[in-house]
N, C-alpha and C positions, 0 to 999 in steps of 0.2 A: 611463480609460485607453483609448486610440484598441488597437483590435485586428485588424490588416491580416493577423494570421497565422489566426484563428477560432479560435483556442486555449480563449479562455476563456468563462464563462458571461456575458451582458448582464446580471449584475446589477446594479443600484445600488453605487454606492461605498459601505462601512462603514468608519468607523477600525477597523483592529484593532491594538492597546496589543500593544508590541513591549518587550523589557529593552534598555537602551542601557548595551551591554558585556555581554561573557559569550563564550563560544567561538565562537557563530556572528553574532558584533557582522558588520555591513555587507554579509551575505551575504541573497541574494533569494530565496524560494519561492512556490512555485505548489501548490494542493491539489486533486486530483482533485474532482469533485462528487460524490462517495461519504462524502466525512467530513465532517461537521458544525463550523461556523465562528461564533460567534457574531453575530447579525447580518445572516447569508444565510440563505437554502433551504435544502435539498442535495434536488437532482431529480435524481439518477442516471441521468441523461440520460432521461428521460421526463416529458413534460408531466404526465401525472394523477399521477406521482408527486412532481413538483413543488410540484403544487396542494395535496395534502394536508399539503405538509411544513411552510408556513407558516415563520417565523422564527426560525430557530433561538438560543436562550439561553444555551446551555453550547457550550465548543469542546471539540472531541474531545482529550483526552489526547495524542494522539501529535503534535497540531497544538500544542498548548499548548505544549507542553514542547519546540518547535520555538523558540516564541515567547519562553520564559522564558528562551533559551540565546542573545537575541540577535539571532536570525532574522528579517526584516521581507517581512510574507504581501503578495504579489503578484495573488491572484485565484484563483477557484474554475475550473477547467479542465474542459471536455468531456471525457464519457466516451462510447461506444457504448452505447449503452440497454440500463439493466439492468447491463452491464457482459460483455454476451453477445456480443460479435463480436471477431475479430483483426485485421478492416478495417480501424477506423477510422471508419468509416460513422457516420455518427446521420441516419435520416432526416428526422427533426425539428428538427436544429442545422449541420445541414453537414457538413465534411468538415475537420478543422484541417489544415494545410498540414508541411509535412512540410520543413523546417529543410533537413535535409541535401538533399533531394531532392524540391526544389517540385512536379515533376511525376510525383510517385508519392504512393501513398497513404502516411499518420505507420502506420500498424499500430493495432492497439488491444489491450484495451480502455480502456487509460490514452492515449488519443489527444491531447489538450490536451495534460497534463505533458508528455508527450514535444516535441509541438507547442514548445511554450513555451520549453526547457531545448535543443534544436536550434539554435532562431531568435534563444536569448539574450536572449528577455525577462528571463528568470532564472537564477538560477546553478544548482538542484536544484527537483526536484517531488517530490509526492507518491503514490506510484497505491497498485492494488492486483493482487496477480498468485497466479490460481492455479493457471492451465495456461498461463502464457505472456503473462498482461496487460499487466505490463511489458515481460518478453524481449523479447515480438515488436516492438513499437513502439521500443523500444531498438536494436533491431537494424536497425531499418528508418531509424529517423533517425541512428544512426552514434554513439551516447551509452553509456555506463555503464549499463545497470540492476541495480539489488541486489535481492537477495530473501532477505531473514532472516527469522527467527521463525516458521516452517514450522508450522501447523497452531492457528494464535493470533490471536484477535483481540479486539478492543475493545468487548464488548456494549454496545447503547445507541448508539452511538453511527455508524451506519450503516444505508443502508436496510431495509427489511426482506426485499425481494425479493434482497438478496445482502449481506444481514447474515452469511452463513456462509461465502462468499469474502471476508472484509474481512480479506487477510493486507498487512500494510504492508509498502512497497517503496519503493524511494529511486531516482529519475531524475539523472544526474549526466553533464554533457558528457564528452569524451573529454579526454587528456589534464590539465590542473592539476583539472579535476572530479571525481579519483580519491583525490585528497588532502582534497577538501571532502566528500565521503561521508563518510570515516574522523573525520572532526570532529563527525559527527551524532552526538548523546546516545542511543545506542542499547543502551547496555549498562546503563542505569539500569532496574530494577524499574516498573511502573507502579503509582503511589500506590494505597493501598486494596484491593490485592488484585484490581484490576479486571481484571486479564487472566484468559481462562477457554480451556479447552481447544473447537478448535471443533468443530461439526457435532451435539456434544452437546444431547440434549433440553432442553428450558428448564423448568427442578427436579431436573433431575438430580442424583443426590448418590454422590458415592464412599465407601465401606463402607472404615472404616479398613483400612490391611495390617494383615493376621495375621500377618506377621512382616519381619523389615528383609530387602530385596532384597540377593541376594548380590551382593558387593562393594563395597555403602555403606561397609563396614567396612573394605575395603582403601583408600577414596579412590577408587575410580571415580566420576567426576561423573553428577548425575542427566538428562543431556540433552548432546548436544555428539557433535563427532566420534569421542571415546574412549568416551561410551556406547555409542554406535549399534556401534562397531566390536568391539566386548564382548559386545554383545548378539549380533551375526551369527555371531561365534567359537562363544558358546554354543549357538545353534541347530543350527550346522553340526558340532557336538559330540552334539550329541543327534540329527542325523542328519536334522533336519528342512529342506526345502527350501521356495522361493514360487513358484509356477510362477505366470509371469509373465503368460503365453500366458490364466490366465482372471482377472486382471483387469479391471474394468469399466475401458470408455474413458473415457480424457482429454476432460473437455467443453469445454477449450479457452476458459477466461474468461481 
């Protein structure tokens, strides 16, 4: 695939085996080079991390289940190395071109996807966003960015240097792109328990509850806007506040 926008990575072409039919039949994406694609790398925009990553065997779950729903993968997309800048920048891969606005920088650190999902090589991408990785690059190319699943991600199946920012995030143009979000298989469980809480030590184990948290029993859900909103009433009943003023800063991935 000829690549005049620098969006994506040079790698070699691989088939990747797509479902013909299913919700996302004839719709295109594009994957950050943070998730692992069977057949490619994933160099997270870093040469030596490149180097060591070799070929990857398994596609990451979130890519799969892209692919089993229909989906047909367009290319692994520059990121900002590491996944550490809101530029756009890679000083090792260039600069992807910025869709909306050829003469300014895409944002980052999901710079390709956005690259890509601007320019209409593709209809949606892939990133990952945990202070802003899609917003900003979203914002900057004039697109959709989503960001669900707040604090979760996929072990195994991303680098290691920012295996604990791997929260998925969905790129989608403006306009009819708003409708093809909402058709992403995003509200399916991930097979086998794979999903883990993140930033958690690697063996960590949770100590059964000593007892069922108030209002399982009335039907409060265990996560969602009515937890969180449950949970704050409670606090603020117990008189407890968060002073915002001494959390650690935003590092801005």
């Amino acid at each position: 695939m000829q690549d005049d926008i620098r969006a994506f990575m040079p790698y070699p072409a691989h088939p990747v085996p797509h479902a013909h039919g299913g919700p996302l039949s004839g719709i295109t994406f594009a994957v950050k080079d943070l998730f692992d694609v069977a057949g490619y790398p994933t160099g997270g925009g870093n040469p030596h991390l490149l180097a060591l990553s070799g070929i990857k065997s398994r596609t990451a779950p979130v890519v799969q289940r892209l692919l089993d729903s229909g989906a047909r993968f367009m290319g692994k997309t520059h990121t900002s190395e590491l996944a550490y800048s809101m530029s756009g920048h890679n000083m090792h891969y260039g600069t992807p071109r910025n869709g909306a606005a050829p003469n300014h920088i895409p944002g980052g650190s999901s710079s390709g996807s956005a690259s890509a999902v601007s320019s209409a090589v593709c209809d949606f991408a892939l990133g990952t966003d945990t202070g802003g990785s899609v917003r900003t690059p979203a914002s900057y190319c004039g697109l959709f960015g989503l960001r669900p699943s707040h604090g979760r991600d996929l072990p195994r199946r991303l680098p290691a240097a920012v295996r604990h920012h791997g929260y998925l995030r969905l790129l989608c143009p403006l306009g009819g792109g708003l409708s093809r979000c909402r058709r992403m298989p995003a509200r399916r469980r991930a097979p086998g328990g794979r999903w883990r809480q993140a930033g958690l030590p690697r063996g960590a184990v949770f100590a059964p509850a000593a007892a069922q948290p108030a209002g399982a029993a009335a039907g409060t859900p265990a996560s969602g806007p009515r937890f969180w909103r449950n949970r704050l009433a409670q606090r603020a009943a117990a008189g407890r506040r968060r002073d915002l003023s001494r959390l650690p800063p935003d590092p801005g991935l």
